[in-house]
HTML snippet that shows the backbone in 3Dmol.js (N, CA, C, O; Angstrom):
<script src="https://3Dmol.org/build/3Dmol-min.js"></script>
<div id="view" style="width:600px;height:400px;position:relative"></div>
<script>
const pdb = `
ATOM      1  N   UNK A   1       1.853 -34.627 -96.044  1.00  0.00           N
ATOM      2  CA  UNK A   1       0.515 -35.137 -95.845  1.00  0.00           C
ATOM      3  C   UNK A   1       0.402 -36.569 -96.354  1.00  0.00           C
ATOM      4  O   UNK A   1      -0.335 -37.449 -95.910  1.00  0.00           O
ATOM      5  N   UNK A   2       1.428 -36.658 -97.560  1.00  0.00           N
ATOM      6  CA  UNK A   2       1.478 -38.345 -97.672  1.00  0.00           C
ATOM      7  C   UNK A   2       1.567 -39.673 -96.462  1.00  0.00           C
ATOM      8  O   UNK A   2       1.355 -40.885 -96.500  1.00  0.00           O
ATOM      9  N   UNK A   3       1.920 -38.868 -95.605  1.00  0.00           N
ATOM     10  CA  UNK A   3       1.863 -40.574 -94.486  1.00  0.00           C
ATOM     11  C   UNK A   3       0.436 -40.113 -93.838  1.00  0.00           C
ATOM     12  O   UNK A   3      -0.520 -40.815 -94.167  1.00  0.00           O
ATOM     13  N   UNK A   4       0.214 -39.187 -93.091  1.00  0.00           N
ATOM     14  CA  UNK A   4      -1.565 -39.259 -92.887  1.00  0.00           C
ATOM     15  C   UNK A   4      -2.271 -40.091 -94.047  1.00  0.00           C
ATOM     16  O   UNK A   4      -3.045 -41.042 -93.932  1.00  0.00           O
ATOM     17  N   UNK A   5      -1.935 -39.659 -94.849  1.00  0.00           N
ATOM     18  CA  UNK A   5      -3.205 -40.641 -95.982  1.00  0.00           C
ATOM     19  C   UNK A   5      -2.859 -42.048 -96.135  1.00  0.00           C
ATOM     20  O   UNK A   5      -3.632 -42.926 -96.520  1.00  0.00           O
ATOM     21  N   UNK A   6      -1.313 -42.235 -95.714  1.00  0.00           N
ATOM     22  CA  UNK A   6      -1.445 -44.201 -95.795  1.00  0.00           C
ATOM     23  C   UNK A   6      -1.597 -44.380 -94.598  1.00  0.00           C
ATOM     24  O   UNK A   6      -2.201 -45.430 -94.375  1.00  0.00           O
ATOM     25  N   UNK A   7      -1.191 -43.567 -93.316  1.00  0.00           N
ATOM     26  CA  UNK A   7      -1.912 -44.351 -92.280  1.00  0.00           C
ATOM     27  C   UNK A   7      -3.549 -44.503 -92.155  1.00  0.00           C
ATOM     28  O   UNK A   7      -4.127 -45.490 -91.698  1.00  0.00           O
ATOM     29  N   UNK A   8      -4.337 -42.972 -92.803  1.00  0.00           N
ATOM     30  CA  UNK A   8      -5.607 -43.554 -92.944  1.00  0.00           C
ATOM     31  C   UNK A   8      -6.466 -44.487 -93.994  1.00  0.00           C
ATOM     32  O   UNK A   8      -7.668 -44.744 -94.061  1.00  0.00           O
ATOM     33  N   UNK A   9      -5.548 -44.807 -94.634  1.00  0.00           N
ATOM     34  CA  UNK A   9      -5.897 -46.276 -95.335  1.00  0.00           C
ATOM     35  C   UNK A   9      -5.643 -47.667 -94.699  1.00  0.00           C
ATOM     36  O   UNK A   9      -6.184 -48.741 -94.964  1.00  0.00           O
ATOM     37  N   UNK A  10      -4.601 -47.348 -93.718  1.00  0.00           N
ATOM     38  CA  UNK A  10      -4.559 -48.546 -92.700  1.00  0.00           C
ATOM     39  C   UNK A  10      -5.358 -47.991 -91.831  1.00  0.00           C
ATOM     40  O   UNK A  10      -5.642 -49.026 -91.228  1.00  0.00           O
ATOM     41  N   UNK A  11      -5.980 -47.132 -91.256  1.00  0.00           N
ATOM     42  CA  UNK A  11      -7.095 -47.141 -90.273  1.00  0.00           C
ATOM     43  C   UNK A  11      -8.295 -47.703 -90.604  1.00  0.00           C
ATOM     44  O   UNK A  11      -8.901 -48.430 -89.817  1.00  0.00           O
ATOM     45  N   UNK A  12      -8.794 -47.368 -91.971  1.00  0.00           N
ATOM     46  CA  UNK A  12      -9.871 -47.925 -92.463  1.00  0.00           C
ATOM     47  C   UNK A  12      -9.815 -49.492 -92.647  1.00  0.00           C
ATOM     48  O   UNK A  12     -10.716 -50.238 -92.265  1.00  0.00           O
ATOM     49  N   UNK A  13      -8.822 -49.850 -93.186  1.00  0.00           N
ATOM     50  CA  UNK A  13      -8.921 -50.983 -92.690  1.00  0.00           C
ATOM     51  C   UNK A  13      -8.742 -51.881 -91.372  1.00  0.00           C
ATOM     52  O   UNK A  13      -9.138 -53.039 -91.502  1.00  0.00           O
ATOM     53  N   UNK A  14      -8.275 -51.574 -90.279  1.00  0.00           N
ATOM     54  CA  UNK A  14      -8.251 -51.534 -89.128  1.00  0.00           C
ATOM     55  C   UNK A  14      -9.966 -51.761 -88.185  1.00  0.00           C
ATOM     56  O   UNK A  14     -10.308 -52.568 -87.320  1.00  0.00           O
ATOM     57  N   UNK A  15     -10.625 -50.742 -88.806  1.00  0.00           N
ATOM     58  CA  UNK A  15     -11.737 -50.227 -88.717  1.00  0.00           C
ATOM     59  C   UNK A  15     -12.663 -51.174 -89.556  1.00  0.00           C
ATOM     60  O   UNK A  15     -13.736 -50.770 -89.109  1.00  0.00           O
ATOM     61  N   UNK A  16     -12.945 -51.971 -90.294  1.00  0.00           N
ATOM     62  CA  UNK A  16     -13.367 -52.851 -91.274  1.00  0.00           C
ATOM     63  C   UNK A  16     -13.223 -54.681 -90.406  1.00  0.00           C
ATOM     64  O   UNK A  16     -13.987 -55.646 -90.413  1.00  0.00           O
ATOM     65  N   UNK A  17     -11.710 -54.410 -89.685  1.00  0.00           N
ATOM     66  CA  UNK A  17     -11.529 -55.657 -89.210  1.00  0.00           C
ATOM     67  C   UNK A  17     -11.962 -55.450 -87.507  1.00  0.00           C
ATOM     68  O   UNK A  17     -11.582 -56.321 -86.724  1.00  0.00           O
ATOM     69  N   UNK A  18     -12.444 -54.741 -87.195  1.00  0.00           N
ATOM     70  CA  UNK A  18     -13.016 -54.312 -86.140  1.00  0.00           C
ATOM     71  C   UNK A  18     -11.737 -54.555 -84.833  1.00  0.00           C
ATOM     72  O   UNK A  18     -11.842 -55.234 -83.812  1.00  0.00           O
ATOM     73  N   UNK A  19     -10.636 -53.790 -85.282  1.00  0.00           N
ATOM     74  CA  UNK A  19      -9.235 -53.632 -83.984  1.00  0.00           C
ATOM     75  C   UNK A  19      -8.870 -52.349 -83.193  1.00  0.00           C
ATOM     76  O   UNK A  19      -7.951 -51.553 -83.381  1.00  0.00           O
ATOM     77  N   UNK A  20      -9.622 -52.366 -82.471  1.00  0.00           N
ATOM     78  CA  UNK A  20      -9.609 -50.923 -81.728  1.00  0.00           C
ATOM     79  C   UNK A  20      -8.380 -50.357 -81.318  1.00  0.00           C
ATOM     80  O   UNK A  20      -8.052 -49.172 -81.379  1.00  0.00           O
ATOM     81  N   UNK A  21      -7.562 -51.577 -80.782  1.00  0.00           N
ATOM     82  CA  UNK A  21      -6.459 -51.155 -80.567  1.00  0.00           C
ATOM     83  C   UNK A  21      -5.615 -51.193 -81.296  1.00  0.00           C
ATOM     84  O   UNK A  21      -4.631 -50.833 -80.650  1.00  0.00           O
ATOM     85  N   UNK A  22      -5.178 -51.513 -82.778  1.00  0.00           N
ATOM     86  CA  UNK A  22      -5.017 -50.994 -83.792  1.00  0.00           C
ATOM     87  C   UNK A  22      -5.347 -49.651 -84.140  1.00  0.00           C
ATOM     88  O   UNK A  22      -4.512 -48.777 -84.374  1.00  0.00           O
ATOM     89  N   UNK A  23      -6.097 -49.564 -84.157  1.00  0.00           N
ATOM     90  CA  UNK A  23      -7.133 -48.075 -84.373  1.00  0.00           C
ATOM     91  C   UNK A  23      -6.732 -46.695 -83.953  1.00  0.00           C
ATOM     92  O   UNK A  23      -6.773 -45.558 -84.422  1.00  0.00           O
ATOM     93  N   UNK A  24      -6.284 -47.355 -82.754  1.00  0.00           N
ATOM     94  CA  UNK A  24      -5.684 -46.459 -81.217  1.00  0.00           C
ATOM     95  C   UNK A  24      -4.349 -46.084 -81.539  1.00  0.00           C
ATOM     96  O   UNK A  24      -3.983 -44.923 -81.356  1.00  0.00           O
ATOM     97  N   UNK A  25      -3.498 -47.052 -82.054  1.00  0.00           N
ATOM     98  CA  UNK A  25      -2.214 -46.588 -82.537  1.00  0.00           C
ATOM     99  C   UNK A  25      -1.966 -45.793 -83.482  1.00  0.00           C
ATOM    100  O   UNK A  25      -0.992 -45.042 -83.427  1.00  0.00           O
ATOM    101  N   UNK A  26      -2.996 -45.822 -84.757  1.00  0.00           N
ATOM    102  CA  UNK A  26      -2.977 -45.634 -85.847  1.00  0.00           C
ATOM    103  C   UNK A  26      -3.429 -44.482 -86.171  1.00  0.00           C
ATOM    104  O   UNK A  26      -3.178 -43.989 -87.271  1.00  0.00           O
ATOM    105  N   UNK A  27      -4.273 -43.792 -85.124  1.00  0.00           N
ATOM    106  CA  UNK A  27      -5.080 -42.493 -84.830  1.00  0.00           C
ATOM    107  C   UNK A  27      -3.725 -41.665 -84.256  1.00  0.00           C
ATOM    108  O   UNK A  27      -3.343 -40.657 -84.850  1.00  0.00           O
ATOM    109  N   UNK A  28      -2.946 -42.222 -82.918  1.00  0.00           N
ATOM    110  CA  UNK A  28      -1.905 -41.224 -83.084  1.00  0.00           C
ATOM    111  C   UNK A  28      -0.500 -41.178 -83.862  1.00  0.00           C
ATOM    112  O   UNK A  28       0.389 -40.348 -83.669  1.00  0.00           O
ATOM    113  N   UNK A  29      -0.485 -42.090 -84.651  1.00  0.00           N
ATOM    114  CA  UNK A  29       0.562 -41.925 -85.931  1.00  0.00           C
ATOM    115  C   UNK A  29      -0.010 -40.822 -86.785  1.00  0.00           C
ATOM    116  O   UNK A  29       0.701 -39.888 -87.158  1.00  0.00           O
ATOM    117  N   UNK A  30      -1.316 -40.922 -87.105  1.00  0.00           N
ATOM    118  CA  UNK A  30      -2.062 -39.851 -87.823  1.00  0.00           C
ATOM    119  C   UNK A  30      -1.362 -38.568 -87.150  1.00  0.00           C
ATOM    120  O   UNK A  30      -0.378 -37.973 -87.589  1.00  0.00           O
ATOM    121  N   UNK A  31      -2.014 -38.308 -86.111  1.00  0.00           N
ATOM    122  CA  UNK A  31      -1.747 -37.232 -85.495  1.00  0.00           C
ATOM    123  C   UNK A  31      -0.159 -36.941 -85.605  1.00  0.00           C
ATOM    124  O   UNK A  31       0.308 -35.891 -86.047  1.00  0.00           O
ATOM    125  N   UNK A  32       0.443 -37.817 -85.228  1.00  0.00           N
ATOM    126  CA  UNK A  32       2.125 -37.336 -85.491  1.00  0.00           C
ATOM    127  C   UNK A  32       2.263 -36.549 -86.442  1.00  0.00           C
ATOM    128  O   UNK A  32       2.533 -35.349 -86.396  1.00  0.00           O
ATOM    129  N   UNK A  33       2.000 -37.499 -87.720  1.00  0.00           N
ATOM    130  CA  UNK A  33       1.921 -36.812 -89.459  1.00  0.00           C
ATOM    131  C   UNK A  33       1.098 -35.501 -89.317  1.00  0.00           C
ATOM    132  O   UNK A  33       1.005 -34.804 -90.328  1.00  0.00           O
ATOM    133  N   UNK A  34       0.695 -35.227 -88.559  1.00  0.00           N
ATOM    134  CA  UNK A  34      -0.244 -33.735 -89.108  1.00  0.00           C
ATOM    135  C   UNK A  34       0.718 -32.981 -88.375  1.00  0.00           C
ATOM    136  O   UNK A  34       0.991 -31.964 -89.013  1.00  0.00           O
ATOM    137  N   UNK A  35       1.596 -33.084 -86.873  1.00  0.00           N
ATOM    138  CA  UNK A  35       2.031 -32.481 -86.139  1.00  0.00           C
ATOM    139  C   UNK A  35       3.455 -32.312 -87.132  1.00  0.00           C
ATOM    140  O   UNK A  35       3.780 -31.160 -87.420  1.00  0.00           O
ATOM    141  N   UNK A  36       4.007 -33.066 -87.471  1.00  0.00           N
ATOM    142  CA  UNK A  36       5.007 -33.065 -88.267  1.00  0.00           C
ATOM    143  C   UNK A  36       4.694 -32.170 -89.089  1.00  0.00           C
ATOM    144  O   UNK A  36       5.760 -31.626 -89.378  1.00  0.00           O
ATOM    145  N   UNK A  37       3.401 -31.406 -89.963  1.00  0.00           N
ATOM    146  CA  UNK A  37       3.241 -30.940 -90.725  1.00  0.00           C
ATOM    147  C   UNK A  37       3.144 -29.671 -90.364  1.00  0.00           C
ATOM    148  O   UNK A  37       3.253 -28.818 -91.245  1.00  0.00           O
ATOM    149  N   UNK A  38       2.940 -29.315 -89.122  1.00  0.00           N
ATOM    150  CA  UNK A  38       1.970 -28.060 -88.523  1.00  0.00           C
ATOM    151  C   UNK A  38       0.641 -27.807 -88.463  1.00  0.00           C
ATOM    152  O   UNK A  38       0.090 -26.726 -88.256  1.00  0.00           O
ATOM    153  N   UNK A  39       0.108 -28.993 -88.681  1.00  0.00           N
ATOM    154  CA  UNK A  39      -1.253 -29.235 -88.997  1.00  0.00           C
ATOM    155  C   UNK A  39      -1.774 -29.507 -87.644  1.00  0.00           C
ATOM    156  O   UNK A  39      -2.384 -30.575 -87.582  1.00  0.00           O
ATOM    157  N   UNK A  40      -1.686 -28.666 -86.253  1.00  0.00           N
ATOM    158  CA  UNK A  40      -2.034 -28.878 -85.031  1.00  0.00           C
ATOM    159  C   UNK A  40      -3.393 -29.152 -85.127  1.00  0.00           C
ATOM    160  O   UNK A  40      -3.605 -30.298 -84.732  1.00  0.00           O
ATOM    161  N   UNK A  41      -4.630 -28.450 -85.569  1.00  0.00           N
ATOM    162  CA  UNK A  41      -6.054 -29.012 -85.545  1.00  0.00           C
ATOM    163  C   UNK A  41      -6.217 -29.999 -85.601  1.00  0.00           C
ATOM    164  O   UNK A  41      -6.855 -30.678 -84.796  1.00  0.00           O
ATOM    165  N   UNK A  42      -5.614 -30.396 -86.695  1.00  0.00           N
ATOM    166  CA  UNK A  42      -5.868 -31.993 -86.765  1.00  0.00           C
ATOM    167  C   UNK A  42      -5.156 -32.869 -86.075  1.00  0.00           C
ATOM    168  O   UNK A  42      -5.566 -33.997 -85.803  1.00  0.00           O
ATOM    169  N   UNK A  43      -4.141 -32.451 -85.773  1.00  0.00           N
ATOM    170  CA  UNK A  43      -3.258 -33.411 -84.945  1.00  0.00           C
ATOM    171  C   UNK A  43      -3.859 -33.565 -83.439  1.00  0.00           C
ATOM    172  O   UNK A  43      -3.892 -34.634 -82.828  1.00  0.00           O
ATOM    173  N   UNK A  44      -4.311 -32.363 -82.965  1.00  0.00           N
ATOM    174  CA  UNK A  44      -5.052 -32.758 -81.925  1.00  0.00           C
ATOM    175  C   UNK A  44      -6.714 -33.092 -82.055  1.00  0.00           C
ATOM    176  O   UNK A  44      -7.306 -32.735 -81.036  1.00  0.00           O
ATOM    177  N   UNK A  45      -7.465 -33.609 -82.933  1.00  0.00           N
ATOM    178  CA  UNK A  45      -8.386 -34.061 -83.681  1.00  0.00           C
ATOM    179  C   UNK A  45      -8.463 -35.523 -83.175  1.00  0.00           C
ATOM    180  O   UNK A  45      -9.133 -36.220 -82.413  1.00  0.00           O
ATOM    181  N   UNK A  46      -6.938 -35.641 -84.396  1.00  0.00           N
ATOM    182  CA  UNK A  46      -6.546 -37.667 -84.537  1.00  0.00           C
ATOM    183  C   UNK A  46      -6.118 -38.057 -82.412  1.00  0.00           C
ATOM    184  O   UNK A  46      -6.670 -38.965 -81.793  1.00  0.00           O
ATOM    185  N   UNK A  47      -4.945 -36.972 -81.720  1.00  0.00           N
ATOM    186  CA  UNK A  47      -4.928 -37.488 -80.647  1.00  0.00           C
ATOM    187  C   UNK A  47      -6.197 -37.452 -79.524  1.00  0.00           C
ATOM    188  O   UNK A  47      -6.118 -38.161 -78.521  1.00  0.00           O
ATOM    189  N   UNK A  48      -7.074 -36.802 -79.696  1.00  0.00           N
ATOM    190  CA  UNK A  48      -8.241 -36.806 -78.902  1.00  0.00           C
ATOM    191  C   UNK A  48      -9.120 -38.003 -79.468  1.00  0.00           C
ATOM    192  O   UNK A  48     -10.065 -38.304 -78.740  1.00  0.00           O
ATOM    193  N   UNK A  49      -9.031 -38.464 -80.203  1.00  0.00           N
ATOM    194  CA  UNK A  49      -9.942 -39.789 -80.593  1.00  0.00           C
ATOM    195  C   UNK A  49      -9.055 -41.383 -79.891  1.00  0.00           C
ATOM    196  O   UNK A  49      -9.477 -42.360 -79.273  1.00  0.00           O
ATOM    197  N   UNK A  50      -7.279 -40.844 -80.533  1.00  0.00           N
ATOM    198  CA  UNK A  50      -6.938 -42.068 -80.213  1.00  0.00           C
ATOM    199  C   UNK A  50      -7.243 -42.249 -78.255  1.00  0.00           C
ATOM    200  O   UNK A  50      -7.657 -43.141 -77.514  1.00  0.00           O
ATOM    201  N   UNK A  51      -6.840 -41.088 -78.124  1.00  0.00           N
ATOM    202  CA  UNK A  51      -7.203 -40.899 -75.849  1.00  0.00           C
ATOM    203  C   UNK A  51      -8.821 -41.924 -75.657  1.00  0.00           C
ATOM    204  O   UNK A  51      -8.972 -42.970 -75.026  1.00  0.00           O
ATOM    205  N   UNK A  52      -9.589 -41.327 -76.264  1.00  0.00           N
ATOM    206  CA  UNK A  52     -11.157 -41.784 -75.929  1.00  0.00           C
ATOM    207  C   UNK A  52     -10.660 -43.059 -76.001  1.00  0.00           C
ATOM    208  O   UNK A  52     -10.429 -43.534 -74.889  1.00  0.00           O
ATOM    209  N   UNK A  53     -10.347 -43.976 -77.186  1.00  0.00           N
ATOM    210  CA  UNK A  53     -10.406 -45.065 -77.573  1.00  0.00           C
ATOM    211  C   UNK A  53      -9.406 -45.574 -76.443  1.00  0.00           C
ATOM    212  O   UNK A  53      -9.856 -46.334 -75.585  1.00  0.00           O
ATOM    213  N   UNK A  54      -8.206 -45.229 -76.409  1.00  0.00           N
ATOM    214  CA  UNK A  54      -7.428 -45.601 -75.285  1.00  0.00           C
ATOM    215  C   UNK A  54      -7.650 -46.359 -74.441  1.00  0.00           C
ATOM    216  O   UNK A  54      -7.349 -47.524 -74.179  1.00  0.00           O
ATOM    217  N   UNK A  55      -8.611 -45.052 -73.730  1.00  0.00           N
ATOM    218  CA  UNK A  55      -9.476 -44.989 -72.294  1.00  0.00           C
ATOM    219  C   UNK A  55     -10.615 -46.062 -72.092  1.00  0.00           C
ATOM    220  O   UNK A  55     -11.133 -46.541 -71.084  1.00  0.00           O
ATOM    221  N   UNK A  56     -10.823 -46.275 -73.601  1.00  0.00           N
ATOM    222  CA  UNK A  56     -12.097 -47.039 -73.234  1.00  0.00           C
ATOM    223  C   UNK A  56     -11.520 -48.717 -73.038  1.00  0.00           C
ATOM    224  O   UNK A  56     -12.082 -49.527 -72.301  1.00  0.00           O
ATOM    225  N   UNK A  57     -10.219 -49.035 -73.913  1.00  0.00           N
ATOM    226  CA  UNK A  57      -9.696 -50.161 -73.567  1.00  0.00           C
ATOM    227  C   UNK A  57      -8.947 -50.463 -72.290  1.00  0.00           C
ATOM    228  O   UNK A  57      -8.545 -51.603 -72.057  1.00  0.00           O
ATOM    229  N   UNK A  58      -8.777 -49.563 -71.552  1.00  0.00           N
ATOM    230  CA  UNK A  58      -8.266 -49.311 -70.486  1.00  0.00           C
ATOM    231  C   UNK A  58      -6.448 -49.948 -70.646  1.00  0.00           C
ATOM    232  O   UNK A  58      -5.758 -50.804 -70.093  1.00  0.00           O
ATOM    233  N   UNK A  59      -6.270 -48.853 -71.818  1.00  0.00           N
ATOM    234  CA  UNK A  59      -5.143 -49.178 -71.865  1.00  0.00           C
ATOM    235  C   UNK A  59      -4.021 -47.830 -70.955  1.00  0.00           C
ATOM    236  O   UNK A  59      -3.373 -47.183 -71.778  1.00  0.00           O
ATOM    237  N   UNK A  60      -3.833 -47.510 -69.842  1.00  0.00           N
ATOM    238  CA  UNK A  60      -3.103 -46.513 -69.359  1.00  0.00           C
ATOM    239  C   UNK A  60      -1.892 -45.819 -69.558  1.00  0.00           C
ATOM    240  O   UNK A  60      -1.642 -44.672 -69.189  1.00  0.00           O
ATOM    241  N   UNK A  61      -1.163 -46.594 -70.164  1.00  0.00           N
ATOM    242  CA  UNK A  61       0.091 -46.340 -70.502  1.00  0.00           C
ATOM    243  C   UNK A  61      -0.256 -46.034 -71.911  1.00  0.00           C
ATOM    244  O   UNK A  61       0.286 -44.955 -72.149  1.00  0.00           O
ATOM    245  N   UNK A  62      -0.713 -46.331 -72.668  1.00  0.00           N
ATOM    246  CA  UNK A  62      -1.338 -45.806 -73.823  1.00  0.00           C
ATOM    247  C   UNK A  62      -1.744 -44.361 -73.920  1.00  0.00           C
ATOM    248  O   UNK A  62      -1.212 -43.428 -74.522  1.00  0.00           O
ATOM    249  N   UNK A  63      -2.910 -44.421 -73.114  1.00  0.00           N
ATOM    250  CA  UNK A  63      -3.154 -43.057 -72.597  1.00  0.00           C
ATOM    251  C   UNK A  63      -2.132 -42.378 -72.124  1.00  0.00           C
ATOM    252  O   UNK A  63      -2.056 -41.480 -72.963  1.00  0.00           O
ATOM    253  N   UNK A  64      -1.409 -42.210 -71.469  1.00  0.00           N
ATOM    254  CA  UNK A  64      -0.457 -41.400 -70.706  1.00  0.00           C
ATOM    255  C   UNK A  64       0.328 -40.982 -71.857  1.00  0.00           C
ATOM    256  O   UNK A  64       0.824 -39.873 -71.656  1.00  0.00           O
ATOM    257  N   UNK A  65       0.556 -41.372 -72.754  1.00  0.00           N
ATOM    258  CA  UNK A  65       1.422 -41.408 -73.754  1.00  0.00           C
ATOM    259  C   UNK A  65       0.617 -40.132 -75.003  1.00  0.00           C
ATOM    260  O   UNK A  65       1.176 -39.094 -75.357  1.00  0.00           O
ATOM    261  N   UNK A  66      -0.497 -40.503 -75.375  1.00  0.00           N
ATOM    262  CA  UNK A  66      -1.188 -39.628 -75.869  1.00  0.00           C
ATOM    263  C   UNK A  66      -1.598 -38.422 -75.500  1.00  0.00           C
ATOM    264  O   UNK A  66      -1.830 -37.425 -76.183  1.00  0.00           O
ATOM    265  N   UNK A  67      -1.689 -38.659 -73.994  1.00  0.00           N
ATOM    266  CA  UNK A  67      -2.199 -37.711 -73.217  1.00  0.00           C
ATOM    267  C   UNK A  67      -1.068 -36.328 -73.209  1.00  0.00           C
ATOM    268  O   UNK A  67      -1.218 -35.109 -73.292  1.00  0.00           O
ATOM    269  N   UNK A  68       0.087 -37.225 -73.068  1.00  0.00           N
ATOM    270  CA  UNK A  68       1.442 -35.998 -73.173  1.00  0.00           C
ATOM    271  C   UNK A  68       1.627 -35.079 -74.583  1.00  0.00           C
ATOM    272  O   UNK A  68       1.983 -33.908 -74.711  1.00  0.00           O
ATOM    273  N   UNK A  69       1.278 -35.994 -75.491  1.00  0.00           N
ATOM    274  CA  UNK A  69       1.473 -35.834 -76.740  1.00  0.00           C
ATOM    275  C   UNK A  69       0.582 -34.283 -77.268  1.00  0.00           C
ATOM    276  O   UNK A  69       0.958 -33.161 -77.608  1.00  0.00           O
ATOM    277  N   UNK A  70      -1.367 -35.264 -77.038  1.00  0.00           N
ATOM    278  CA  UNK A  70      -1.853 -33.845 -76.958  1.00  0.00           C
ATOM    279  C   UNK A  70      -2.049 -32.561 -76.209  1.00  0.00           C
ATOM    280  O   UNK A  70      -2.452 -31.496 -76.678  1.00  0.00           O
ATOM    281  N   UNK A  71      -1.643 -32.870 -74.758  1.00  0.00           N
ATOM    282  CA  UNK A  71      -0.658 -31.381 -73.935  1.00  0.00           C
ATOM    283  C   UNK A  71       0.303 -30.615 -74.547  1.00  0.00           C
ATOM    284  O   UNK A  71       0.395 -29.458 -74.138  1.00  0.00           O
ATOM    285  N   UNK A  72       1.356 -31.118 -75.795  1.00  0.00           N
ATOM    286  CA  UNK A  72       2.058 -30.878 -76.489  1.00  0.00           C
ATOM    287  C   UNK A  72       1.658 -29.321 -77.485  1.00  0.00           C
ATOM    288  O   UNK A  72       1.826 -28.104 -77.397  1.00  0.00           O
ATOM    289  N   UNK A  73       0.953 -30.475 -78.552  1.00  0.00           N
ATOM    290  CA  UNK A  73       0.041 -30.094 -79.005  1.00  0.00           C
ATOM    291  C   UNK A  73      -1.232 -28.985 -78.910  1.00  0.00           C
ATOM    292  O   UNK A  73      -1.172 -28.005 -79.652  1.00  0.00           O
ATOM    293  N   UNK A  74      -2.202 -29.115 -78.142  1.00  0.00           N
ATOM    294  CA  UNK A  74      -3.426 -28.292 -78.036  1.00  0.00           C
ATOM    295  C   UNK A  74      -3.136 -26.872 -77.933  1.00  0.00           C
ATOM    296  O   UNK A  74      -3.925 -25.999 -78.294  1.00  0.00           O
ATOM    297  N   UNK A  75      -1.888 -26.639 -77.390  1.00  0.00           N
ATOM    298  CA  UNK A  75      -1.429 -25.149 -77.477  1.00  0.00           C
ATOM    299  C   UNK A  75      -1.663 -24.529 -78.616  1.00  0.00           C
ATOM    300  O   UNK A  75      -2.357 -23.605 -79.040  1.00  0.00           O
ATOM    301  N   UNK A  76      -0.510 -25.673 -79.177  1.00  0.00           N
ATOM    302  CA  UNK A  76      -0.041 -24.903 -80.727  1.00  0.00           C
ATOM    303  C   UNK A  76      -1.459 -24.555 -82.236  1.00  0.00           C
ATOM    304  O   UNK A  76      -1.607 -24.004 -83.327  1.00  0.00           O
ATOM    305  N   UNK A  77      -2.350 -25.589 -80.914  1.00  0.00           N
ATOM    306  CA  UNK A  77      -3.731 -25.775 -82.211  1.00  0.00           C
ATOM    307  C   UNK A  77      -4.582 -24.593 -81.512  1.00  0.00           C
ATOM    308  O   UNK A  77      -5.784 -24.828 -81.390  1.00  0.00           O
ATOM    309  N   UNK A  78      -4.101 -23.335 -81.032  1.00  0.00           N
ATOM    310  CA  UNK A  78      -5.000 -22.269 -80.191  1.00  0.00           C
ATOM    311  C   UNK A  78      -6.246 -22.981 -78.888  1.00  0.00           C
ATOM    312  O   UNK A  78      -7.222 -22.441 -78.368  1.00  0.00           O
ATOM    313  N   UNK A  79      -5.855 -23.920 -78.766  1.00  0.00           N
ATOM    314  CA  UNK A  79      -6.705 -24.336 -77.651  1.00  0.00           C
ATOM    315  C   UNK A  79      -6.171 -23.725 -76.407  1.00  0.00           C
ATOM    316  O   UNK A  79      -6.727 -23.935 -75.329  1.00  0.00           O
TER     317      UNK A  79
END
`;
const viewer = $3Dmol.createViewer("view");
viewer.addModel(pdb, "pdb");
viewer.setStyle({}, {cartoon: {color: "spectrum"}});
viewer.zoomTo();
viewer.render();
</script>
């Protein structure tokens, strides 16, 4: 759980300097770290935020990337 908590100290600051797409990366590193953990809720939590944000920059390949990630994922989190 130690790298979730320094990546969300770099999110917050991320978030402070107003970098979305920072934000976007940093939301699914989160998510990695929880997936790494077995921590699927949350991992698909952090990747459903970084997708929105993604989407809204219209970054696609971004998305596509997350998008696989939490398909991965959402299973294992009983979705």
């Amino acid at each position: 759980m130690r790298a979730a908590d320094w990546y969300g100290r770099a999110l917050a600051l991320r978030q402070s300097r107003d970098e979305p797409a920072a934000q976007a990366r940093l939301l699914a590193r989160i998510g990695e770290a929880h997936a790494a953990q077995h921590r699927y809720d949350e991992a698909v939590r952090e990747y459903r935020t970084a997708l929105a944000l993604l989407r809204r920059l219209g970054d696609e390949r971004g998305s596509a990337a997350v998008a696989a990630a939490l398909a991965r994922y959402a299973p294992a989190g009983g979705r």
